[in-house]
C-alpha positions as CSV (number, residue, x, y, z in Angstrom):
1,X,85.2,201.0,156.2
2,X,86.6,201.5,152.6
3,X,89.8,202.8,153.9
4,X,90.2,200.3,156.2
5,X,89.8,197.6,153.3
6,X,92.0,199.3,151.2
7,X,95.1,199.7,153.9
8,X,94.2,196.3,154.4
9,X,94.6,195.0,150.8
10,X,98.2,197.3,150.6
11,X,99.2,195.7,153.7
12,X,98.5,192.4,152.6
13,X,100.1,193.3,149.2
14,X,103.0,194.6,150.7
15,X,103.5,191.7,153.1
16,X,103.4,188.9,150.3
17,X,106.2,191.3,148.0
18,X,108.6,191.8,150.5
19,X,108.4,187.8,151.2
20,X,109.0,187.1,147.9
21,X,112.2,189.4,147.6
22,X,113.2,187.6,150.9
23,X,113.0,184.3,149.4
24,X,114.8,185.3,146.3
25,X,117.6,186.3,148.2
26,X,121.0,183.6,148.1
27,X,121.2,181.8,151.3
28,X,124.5,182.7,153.2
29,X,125.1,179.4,154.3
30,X,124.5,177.8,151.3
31,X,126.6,175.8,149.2
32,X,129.8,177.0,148.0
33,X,129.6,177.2,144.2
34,X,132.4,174.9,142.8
35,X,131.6,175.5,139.1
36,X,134.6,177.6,138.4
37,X,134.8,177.9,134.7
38,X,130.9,178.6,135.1
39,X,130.0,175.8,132.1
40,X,127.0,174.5,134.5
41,X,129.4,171.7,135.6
42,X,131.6,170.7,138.1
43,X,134.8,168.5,137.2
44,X,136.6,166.6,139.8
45,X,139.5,169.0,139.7
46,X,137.2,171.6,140.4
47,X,135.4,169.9,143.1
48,X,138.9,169.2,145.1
49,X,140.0,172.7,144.4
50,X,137.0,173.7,146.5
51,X,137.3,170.9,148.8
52,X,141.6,172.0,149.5
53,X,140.0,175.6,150.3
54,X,137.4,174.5,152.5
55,X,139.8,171.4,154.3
56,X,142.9,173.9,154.6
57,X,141.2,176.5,156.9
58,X,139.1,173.8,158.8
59,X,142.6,172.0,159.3
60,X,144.1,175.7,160.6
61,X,141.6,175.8,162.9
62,X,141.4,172.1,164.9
63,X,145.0,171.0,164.2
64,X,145.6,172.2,167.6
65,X,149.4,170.9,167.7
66,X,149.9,171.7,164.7
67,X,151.2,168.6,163.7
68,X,149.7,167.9,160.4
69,X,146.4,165.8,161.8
70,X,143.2,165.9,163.7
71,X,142.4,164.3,166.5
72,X,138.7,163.4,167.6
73,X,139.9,164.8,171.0
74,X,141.1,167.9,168.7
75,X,138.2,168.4,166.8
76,X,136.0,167.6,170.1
77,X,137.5,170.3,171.8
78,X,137.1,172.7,168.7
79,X,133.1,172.5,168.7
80,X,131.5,175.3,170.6
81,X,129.1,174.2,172.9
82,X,126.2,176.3,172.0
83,X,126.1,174.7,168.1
84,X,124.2,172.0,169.1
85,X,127.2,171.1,170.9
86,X,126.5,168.7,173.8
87,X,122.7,167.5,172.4
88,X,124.9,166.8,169.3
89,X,127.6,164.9,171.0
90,X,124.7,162.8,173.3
91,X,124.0,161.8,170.1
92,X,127.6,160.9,168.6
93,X,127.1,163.9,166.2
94,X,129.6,165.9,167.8
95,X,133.0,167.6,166.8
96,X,135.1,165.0,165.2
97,X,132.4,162.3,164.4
98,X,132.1,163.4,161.1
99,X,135.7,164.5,160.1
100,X,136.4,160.7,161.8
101,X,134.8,159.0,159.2
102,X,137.4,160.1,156.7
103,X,140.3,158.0,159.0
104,X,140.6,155.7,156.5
105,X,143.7,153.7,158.3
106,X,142.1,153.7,161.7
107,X,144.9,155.3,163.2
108,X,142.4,158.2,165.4
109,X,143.9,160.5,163.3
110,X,142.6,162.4,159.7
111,X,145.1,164.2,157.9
112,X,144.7,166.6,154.5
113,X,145.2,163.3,152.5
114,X,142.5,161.5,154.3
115,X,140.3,164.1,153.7
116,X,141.7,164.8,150.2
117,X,141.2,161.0,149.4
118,X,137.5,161.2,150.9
119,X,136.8,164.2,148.6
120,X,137.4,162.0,145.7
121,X,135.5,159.0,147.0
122,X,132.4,161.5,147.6
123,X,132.6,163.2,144.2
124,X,132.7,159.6,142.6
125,X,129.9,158.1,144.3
126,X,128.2,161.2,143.5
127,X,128.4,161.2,139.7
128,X,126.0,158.8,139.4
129,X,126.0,158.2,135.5
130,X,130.1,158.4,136.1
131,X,131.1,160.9,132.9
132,X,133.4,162.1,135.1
133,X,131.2,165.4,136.3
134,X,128.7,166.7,138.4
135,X,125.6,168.0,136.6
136,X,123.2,170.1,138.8
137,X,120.5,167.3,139.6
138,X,123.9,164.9,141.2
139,X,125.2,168.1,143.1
140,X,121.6,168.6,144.8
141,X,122.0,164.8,145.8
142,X,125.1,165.5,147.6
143,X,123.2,167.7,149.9
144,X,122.5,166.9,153.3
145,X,119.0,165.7,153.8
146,X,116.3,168.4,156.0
147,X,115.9,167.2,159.4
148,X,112.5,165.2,157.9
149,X,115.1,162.9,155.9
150,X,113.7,164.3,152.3
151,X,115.9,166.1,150.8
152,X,118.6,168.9,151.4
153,X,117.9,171.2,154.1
């Protein structure tokens, strides 16, 4: 009966220490870190330098014609259908809805400067007390909010 307490306890131990390590691990999807400089802030220069990386391959990969824009129909067709795909576009989540917001001239089209231009207006709206950076607490607010609506995911 001792023994079986005992590898009981280890197990136990062992259990809630490899759980831990597990959490303390980065997530791989997480946010990209756009503090460059690594002074615990991020400038707007810094934040658009990560935002050109992130918009250039996304615009490699749904500018279909290659013609400089994206299309809802492009971006539509982009989006696999086992990401949520079809649930996600019963629901007007799909492919381009997101990217569509940044068609700031209503023209059905987004191109880089859309997107470049929306970049600025989401850094400004995030820095809240508008010195003209993002402190830690204002990027957390930028996340996307968990599926229960509090806070990011």
């Amino acid at each position: 009966m001792r023994l079986f307490t005992t590898a009981a306890a280890l197990a136990a131990l062992a259990t809630v220490a490899l759980g831990g390590a597990a959490l303390a691990q980065p997530r791989p999807h997480g946010p990209p870190n756009l503090d460059r400089d690594g002074d615990g802030k991020v400038t707007l220069s810094e934040f658009k330098a990560g935002h050109a990386e992130r918009s250039g391959r996304m615009f490699e990969k749904l500018d279909a014609d290659r013609d400089g824009k994206v299309t809802a129909a492009e971006a539509e067709a982009a989006k696999p259908e086992g990401r949520g795909g079809r649930m996600a576009k019963r629901r007007g989540h799909g492919g381009g809805a997101m990217l569509m917001r940044a068609d700031a001239n209503g023209d059905g089209a987004v191109t880089r400067a859309e997107l470049d231009a929306a970049a600025q207006r989401r850094f400004e709206a995030a820095d809240a007390n508008k010195d003209g950076w993002l402190s830690a607490d204002e990027q957390l607010k930028m996340r996307p909010k968990g599926r229960d609506g509090r806070g990011p995911r």
